[in-house]
Jmol script that loads the backbone (N, CA, C; Angstrom):
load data "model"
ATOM      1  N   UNK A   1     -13.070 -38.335  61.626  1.00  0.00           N
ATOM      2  CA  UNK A   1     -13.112 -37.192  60.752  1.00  0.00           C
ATOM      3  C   UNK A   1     -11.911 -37.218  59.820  1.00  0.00           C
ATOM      4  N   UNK A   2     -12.161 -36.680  58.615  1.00  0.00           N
ATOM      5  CA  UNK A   2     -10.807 -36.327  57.706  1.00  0.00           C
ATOM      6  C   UNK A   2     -10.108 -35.232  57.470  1.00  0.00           C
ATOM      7  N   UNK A   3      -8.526 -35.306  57.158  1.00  0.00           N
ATOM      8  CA  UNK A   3      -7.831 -34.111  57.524  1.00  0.00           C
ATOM      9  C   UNK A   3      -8.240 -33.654  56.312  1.00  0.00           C
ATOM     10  N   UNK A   4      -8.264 -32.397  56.285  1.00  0.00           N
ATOM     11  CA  UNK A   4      -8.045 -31.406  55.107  1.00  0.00           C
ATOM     12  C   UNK A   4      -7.342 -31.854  54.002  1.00  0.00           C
ATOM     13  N   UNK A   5      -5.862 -32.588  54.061  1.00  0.00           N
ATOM     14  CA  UNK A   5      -5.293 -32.714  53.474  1.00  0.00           C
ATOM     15  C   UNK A   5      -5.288 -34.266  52.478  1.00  0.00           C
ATOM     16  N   UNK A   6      -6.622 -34.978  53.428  1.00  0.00           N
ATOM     17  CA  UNK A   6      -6.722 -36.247  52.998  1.00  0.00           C
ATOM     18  C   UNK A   6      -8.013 -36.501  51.880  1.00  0.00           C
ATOM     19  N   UNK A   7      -8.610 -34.851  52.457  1.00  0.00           N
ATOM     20  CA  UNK A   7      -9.749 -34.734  51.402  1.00  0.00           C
ATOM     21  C   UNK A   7      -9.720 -34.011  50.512  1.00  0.00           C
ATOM     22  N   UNK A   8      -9.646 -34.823  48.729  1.00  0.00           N
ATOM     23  CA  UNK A   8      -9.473 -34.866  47.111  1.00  0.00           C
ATOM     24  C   UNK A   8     -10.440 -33.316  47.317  1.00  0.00           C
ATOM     25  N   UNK A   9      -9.864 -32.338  46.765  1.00  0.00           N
ATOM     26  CA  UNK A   9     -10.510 -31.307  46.510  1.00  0.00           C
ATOM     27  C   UNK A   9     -11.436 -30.915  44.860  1.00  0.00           C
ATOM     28  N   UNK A  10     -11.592 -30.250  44.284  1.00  0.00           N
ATOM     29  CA  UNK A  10     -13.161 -30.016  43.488  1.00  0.00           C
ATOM     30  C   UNK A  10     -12.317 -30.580  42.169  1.00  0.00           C
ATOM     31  N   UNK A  11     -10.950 -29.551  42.068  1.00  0.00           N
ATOM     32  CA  UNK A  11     -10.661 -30.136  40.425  1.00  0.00           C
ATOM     33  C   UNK A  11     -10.370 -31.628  40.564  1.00  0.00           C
ATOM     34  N   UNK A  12      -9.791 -32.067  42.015  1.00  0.00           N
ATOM     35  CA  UNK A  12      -9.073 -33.420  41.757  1.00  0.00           C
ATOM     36  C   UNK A  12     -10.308 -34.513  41.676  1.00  0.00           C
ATOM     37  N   UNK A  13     -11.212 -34.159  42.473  1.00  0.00           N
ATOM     38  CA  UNK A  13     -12.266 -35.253  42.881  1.00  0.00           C
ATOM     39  C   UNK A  13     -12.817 -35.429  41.221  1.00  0.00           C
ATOM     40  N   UNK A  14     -13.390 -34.136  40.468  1.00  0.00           N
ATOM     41  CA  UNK A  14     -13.970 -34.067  38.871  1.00  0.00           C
ATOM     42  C   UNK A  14     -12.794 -33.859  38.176  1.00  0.00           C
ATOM     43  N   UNK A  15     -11.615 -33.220  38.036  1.00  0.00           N
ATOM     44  CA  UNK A  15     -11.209 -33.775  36.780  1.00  0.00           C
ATOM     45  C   UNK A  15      -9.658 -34.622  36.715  1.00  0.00           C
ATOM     46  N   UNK A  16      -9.240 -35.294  38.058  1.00  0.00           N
ATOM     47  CA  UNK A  16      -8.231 -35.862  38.124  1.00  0.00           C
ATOM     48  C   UNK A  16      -7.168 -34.754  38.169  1.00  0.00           C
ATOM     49  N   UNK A  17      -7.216 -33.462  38.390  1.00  0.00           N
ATOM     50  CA  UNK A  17      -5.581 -32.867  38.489  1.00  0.00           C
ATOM     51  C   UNK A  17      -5.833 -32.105  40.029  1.00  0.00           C
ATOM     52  N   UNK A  18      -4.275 -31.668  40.474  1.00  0.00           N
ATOM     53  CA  UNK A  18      -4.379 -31.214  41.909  1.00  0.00           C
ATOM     54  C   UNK A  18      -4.955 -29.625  41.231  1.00  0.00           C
ATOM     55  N   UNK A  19      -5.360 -29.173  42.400  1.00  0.00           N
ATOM     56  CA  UNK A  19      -5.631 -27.530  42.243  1.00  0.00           C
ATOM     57  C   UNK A  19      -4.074 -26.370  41.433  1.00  0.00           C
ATOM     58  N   UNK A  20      -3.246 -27.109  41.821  1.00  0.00           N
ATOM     59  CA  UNK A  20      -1.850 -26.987  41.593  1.00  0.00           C
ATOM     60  C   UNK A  20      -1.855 -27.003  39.702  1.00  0.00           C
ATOM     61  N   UNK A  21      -1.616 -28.475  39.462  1.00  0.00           N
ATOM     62  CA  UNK A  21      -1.501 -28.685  37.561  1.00  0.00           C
ATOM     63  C   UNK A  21      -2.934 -27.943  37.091  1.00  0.00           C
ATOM     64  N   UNK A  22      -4.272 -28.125  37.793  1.00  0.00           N
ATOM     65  CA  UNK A  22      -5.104 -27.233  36.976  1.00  0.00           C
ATOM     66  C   UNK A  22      -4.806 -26.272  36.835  1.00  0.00           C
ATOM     67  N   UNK A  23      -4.348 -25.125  37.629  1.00  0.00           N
ATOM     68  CA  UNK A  23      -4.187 -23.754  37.670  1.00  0.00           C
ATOM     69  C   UNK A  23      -2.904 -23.884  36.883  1.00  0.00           C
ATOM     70  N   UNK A  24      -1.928 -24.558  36.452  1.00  0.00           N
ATOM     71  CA  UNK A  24      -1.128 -24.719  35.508  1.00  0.00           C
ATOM     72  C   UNK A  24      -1.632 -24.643  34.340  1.00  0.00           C
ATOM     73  N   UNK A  25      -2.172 -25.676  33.955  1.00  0.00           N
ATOM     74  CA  UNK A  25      -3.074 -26.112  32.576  1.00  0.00           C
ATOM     75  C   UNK A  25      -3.625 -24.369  32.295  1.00  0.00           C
ATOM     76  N   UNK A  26      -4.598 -23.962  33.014  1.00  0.00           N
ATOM     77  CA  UNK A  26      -5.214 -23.061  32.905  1.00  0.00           C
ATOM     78  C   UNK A  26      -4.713 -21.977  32.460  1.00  0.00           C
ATOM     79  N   UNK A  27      -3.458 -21.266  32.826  1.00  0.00           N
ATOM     80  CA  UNK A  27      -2.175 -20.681  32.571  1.00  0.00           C
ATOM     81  C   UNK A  27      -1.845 -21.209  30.829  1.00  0.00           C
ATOM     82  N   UNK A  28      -1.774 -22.198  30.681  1.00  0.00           N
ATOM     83  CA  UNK A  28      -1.008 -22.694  29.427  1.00  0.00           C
ATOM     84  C   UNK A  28      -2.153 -22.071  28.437  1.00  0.00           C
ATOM     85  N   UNK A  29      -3.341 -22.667  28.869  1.00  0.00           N
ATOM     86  CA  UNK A  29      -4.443 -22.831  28.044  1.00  0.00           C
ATOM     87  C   UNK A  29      -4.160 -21.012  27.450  1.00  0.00           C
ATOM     88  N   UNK A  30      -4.206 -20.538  28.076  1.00  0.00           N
ATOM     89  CA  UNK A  30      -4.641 -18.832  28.014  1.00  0.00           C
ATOM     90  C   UNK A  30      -3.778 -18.145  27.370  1.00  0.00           C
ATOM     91  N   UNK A  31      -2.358 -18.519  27.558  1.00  0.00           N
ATOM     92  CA  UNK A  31      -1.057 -18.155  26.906  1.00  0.00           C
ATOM     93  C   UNK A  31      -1.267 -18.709  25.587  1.00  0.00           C
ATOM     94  N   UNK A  32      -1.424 -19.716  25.425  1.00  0.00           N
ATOM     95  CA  UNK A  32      -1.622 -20.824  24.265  1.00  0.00           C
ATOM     96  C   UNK A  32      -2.640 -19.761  23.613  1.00  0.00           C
ATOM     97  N   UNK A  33      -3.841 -19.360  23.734  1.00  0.00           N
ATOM     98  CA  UNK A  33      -5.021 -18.251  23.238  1.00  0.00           C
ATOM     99  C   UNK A  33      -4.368 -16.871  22.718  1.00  0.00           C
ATOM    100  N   UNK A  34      -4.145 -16.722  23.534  1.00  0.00           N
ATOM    101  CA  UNK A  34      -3.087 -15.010  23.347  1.00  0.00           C
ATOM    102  C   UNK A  34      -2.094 -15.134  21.812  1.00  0.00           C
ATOM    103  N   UNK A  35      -1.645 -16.252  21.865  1.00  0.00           N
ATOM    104  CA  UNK A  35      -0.705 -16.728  21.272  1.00  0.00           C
ATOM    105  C   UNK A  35      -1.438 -16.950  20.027  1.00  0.00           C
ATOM    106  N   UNK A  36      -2.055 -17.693  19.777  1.00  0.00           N
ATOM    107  CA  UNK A  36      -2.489 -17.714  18.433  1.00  0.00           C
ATOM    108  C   UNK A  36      -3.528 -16.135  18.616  1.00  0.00           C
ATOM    109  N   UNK A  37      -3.857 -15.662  18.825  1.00  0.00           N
ATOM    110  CA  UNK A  37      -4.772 -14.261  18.579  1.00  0.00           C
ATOM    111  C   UNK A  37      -3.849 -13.808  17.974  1.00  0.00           C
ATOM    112  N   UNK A  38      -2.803 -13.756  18.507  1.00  0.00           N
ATOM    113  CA  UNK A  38      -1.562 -12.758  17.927  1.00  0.00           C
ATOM    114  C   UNK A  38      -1.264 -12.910  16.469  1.00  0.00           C
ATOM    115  N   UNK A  39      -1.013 -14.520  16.989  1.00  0.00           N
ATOM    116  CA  UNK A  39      -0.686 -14.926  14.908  1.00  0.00           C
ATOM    117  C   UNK A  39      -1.729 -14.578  14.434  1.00  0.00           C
ATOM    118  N   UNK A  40      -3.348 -14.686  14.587  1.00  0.00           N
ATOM    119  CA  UNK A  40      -4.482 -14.325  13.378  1.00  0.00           C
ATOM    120  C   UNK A  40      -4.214 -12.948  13.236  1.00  0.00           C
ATOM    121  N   UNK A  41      -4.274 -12.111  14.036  1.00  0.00           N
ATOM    122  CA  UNK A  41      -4.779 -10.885  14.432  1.00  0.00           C
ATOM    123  C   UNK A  41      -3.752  -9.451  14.843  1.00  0.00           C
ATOM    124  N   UNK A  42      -2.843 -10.338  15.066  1.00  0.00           N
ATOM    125  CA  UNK A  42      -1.412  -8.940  15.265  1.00  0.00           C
ATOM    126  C   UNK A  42      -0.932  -8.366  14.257  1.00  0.00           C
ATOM    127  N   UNK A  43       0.244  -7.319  14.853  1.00  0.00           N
ATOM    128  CA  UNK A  43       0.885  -7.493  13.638  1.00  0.00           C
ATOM    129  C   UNK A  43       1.670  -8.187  12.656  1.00  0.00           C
ATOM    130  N   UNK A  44       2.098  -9.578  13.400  1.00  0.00           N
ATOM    131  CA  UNK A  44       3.159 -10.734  12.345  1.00  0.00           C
ATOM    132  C   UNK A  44       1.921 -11.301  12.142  1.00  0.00           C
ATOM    133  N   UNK A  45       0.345 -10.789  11.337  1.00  0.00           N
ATOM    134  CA  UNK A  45      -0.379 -11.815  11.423  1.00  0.00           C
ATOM    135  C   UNK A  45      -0.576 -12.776  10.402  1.00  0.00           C
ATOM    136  N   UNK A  46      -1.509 -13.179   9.574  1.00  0.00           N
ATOM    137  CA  UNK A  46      -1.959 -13.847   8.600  1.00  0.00           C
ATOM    138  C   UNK A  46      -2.429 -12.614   7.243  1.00  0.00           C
ATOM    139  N   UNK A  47      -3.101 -11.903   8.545  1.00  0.00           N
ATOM    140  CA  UNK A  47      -3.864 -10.887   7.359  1.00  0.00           C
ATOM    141  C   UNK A  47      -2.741 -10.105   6.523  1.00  0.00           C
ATOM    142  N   UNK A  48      -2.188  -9.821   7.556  1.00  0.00           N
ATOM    143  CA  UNK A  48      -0.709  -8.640   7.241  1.00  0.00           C
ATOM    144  C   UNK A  48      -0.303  -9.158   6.203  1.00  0.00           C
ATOM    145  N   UNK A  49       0.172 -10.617   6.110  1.00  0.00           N
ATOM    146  CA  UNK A  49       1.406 -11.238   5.256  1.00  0.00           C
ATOM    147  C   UNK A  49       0.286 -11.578   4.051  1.00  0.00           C
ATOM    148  N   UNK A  50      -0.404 -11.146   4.071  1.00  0.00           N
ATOM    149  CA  UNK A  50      -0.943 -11.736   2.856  1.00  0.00           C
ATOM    150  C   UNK A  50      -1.647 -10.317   2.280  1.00  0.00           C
ATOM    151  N   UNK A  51      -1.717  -8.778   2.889  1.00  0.00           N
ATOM    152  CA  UNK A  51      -1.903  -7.780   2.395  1.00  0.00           C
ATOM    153  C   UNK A  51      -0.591  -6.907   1.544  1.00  0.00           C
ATOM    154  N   UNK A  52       0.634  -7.865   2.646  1.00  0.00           N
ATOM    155  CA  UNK A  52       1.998  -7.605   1.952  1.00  0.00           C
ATOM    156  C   UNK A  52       2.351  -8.313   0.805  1.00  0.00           C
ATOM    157  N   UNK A  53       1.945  -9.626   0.642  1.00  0.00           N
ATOM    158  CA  UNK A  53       1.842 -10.247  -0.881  1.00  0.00           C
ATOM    159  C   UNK A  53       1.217  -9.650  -1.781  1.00  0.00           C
ATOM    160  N   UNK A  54      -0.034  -9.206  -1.667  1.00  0.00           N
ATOM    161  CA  UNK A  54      -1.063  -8.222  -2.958  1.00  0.00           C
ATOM    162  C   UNK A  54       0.150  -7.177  -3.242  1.00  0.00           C
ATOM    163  N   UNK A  55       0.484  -6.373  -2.252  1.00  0.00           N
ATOM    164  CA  UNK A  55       1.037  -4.454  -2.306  1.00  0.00           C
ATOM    165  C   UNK A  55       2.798  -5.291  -3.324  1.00  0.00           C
ATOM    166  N   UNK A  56       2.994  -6.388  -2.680  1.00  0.00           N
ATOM    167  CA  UNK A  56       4.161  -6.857  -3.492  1.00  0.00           C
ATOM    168  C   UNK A  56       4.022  -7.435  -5.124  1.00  0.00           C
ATOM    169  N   UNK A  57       2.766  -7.566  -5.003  1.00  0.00           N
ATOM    170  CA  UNK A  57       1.898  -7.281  -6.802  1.00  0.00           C
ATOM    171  C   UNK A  57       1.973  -6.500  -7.613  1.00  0.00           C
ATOM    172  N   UNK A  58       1.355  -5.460  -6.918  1.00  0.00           N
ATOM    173  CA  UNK A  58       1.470  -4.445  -7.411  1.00  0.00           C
ATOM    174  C   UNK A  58       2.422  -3.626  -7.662  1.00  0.00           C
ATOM    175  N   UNK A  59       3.493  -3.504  -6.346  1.00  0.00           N
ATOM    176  CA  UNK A  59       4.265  -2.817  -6.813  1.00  0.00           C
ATOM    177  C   UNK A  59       5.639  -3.562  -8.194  1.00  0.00           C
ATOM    178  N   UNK A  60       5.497  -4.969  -8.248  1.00  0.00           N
ATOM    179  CA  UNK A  60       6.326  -5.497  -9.531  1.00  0.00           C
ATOM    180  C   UNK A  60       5.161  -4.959 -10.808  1.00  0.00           C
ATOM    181  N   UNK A  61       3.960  -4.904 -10.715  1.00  0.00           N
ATOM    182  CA  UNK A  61       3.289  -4.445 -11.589  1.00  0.00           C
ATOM    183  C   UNK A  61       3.981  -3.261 -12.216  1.00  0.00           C
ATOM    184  N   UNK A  62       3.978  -2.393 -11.149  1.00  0.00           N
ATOM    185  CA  UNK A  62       4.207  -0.906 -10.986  1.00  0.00           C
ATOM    186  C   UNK A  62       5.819  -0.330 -11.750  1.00  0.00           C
ATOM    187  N   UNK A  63       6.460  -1.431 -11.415  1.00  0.00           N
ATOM    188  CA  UNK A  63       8.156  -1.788 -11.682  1.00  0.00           C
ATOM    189  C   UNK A  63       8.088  -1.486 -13.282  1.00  0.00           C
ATOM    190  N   UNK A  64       7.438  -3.118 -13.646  1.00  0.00           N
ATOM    191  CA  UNK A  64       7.027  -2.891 -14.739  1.00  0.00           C
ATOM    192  C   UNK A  64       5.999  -2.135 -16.213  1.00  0.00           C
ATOM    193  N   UNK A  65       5.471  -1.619 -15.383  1.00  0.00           N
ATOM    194  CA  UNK A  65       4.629  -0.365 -16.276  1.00  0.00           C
ATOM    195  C   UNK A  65       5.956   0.945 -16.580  1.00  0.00           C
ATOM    196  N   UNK A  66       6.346   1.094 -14.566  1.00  0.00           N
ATOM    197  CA  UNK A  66       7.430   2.386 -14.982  1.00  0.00           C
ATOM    198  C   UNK A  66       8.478   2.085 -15.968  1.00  0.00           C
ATOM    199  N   UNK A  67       9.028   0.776 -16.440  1.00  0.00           N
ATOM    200  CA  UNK A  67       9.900   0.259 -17.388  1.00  0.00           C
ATOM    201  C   UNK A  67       9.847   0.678 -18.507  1.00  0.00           C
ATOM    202  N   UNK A  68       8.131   0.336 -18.839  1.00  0.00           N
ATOM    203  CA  UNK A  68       8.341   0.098 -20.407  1.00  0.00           C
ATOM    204  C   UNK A  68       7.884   1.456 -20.404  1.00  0.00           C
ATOM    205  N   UNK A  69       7.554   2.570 -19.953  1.00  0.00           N
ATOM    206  CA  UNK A  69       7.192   3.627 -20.031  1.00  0.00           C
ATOM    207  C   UNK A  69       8.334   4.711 -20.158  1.00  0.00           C
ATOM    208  N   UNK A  70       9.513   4.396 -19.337  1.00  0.00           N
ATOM    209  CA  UNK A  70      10.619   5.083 -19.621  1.00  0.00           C
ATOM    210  C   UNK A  70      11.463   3.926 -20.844  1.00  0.00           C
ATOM    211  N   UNK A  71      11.261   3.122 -21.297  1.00  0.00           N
ATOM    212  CA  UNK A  71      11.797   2.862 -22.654  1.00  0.00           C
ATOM    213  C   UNK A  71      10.470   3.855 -23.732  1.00  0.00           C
ATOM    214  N   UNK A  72       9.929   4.007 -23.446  1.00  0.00           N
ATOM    215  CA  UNK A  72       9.431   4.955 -25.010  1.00  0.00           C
ATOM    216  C   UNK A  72       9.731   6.056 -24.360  1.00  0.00           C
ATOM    217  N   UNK A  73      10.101   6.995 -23.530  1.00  0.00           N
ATOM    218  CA  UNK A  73      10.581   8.005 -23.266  1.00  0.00           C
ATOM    219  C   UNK A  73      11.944   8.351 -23.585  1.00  0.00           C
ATOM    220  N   UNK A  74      12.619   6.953 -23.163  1.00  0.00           N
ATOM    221  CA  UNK A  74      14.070   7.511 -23.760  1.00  0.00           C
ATOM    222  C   UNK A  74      14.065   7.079 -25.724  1.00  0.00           C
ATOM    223  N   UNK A  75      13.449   6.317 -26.256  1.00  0.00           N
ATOM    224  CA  UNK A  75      13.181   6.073 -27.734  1.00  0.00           C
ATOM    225  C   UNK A  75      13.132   7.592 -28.477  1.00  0.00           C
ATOM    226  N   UNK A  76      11.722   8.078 -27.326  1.00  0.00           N
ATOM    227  CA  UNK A  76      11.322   9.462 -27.991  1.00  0.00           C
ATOM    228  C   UNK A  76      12.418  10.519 -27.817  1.00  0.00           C
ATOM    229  N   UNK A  77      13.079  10.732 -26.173  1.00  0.00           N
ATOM    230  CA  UNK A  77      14.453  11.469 -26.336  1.00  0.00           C
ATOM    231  C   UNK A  77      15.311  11.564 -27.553  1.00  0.00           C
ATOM    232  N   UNK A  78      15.505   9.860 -28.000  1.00  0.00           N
ATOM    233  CA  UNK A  78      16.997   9.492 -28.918  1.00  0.00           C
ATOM    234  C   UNK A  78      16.401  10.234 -30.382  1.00  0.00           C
ATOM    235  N   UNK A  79      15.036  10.163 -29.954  1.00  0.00           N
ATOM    236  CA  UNK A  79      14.325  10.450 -31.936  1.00  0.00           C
ATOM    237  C   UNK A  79      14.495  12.506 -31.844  1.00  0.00           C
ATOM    238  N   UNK A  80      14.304  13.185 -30.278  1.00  0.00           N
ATOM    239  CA  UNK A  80      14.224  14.439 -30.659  1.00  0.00           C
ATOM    240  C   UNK A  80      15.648  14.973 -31.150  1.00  0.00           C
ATOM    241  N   UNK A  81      16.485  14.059 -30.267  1.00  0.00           N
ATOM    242  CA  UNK A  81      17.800  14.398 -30.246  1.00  0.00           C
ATOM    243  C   UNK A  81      18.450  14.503 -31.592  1.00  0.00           C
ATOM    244  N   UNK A  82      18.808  12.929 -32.290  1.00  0.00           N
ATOM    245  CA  UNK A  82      18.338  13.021 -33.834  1.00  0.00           C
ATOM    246  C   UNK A  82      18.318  14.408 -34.341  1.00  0.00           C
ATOM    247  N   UNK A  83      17.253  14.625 -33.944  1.00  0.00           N
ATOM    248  CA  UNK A  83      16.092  15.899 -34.790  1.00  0.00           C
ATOM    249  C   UNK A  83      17.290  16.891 -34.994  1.00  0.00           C
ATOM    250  N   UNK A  84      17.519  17.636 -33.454  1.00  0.00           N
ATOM    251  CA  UNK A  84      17.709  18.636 -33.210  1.00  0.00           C
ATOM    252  C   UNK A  84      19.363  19.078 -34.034  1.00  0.00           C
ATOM    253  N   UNK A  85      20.016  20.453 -34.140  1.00  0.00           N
ATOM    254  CA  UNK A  85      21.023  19.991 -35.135  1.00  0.00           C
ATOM    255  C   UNK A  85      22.379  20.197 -34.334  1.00  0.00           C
ATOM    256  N   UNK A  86      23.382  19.445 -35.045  1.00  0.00           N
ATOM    257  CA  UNK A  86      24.414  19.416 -34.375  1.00  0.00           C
ATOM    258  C   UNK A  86      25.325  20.744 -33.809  1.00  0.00           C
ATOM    259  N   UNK A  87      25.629  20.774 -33.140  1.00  0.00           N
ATOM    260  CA  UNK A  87      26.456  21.897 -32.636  1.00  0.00           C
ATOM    261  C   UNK A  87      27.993  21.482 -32.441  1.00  0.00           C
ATOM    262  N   UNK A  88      28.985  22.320 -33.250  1.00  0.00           N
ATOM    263  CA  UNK A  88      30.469  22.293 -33.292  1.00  0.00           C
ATOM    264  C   UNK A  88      30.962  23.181 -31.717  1.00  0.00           C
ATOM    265  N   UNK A  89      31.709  22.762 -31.581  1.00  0.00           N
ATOM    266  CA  UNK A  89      32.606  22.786 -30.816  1.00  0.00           C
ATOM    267  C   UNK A  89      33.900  23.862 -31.169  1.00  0.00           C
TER     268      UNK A  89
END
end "model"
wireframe off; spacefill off
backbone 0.3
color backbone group
């Protein structure tokens, strides 16, 4: 008869590792999964950093609209000012 210990058990007999490194592997494998879910799908994800590139569009858009919008505001200030009449002191 054979000892227990002499007989190759299910992962070793089919896939060459002890019950030991499979249940290792298996561990890695899953961490390894989690791990990229996170990068697609978390918050440091893919989607994020690339919804933060658009909003970083827009808001230099935004930069620049408010720019040239307060240059004709202060133009129009300098023109009422102009206008209005001097006052002595």
């Amino acid at each position: 008869m054979h000892d227990a210990e002499t007989v190759p058990g299910f992962t070793e007999r089919h896939l060459g590792l002890s019950f030991k490194y499979f249940f290792i592997a298996i561990i890695a494998v899953v961490l390894l999964a989690v791990y990229i879910s996170n990068l697609l799908f978390g918050d440091s994800s893919l989607e994020v950093l690339m919804e933060l590139e658009e909003y970083e569009l827009y808001l230099s858009d935004e930069v620049s609209r408010l720019k040239a919008e307060n240059a004709e505001l202060q133009k129009e200030y300098f023109e009422l000012k102009e206008l209005s009449p001097q006052t002595q002191n």
